[in-house]
Phi, psi and omega in degrees: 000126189288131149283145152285143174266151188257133191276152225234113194268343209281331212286297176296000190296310178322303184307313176290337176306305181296316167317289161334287165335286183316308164305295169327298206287339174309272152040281197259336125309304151322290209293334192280329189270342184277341180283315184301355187299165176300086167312108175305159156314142174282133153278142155288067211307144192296118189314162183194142191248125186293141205269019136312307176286340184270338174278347190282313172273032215240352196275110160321137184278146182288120180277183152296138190222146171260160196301153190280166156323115157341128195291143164305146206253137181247163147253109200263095225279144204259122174338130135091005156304152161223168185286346192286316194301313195304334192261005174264328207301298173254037140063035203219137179291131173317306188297343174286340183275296180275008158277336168279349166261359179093008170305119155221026158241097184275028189262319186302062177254157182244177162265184185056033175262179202245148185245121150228132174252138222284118162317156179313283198331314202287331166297320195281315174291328157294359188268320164340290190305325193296298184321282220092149169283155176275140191278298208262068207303357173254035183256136155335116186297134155263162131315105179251150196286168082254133188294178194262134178235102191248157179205164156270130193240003182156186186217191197185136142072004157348107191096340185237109165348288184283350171242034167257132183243162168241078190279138159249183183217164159232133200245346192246197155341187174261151185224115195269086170335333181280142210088309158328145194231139177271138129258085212285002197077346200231051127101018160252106218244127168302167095265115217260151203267202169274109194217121180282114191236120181285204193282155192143170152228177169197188208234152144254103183264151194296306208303181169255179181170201207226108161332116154214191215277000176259313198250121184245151148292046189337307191053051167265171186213044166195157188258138190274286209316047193269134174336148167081325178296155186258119151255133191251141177247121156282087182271155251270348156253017181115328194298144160314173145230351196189111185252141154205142162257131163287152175271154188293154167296000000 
């Protein structure tokens, strides 16, 4: 009977090293050629706007508005106003008062009528303009005088005692009254006490009563003013200053 030989591994051992060997460097190749490959590009991320900013610029910028003009301050004028007191009221020259309205009879008031009462500033350019400018700004300053122009402007209550009045204006300067004189022709002559009258008017009532910067007193205790009569202003050296005929009824 024929033996088996028994295989001998010892025999094959070489052969599996090299196998081994071999696989490692197959490996370590791959690896050495796969590190050297091309790093692709990095993307950059894409910039992002938080949509608070995008809505913020998308809102028109706010400008600057200027404060509106000043309203003009009205006056609405009242039963028994006159122009001198409202201009007493608000501390303003009569005549600075109807030159802002275009006046040029302050006896001419409606009631309910609208007033503009003129600003300091606006008083102050006018009074610039009334004076005039100095031609000459190194020249010695003058002073300037404008005389006083009082006139008679009417009658008022003609017959009736207690409403009979004499209205005057003074459209010019200040006028120092004392002295000065009223004269109706039949031999009733007024004398005016010391009473200073700026541009304004103000009334001579026949009747008596109690002086105030509007109002003078006569203290007759009948009434004068009859139609057709001449009335006269006198001033303190005698000169007319003023004719008025009342008128017929």
């Amino acid at each position: 009977m024929g033996s088996v030989r028994r295989s001998n591994w010892k025999r094959y051992l070489p052969y599996i090293l090299l196998n081994i060997a071999v696989s490692i460097g197959a490996v370590l190749l791959v690896l050495f050629f796969w590190s050297r490959r091309p790093t692709p590009p990095t993307l950059a991320p894409t910039a992002t706007m938080d949509i608070g900013q995008e809505i913020d610029a998308m809102m028109p910028t706010a400008t600057a508005t200027l404060p509106p003009s000043p309203t003009p301050n009205l006056y609405i004028v009242k039963p028994g106003d006159t122009l001198f007191a409202i201009a007493i009221e608000f501390e303003i020259p009569v005549d600075a008062l109807m030159a802002a309205n275009g006046l040029s009879n302050p006896d001419e008031l409606d009631i309910e009528q609208a007033l503009i009462i003129p600003s300091d500033e606006w008083v102050a350019a006018y009074r610039e303009k009334r004076v005039g400018s100095q031609p000459n700004a190194t020249a010695t300053p003058t002073v300037v005088v404008e005389p006083p122009v009082v006139k008679i402007t009417g009658v008022v209550g003609a017959g009736a005692l207690e409403e009979e009045a004499i209205r005057f204006l003074n459209s010019g300067g200040v006028a120092n009254m004392a002295g000065w004189r009223l004269d109706d022709g039949e031999g009733h002559i007024y004398i005016f006490p010391v009473f200073t009258l700026h541009s304004g008017a103000f009334n001579l009532n026949i009747g008596p009563g109690t002086n105030s910067p509007i109002d003078l007193f006569w203290g007759l205790e009948e009434p004068i003013l009859n139609p057709g009569k001449t009335l006269q202003l006198l001033d303190a050296s005698g000169k007319v200053q003023s004719t008025f005929e009342i008128p017929e009824l």
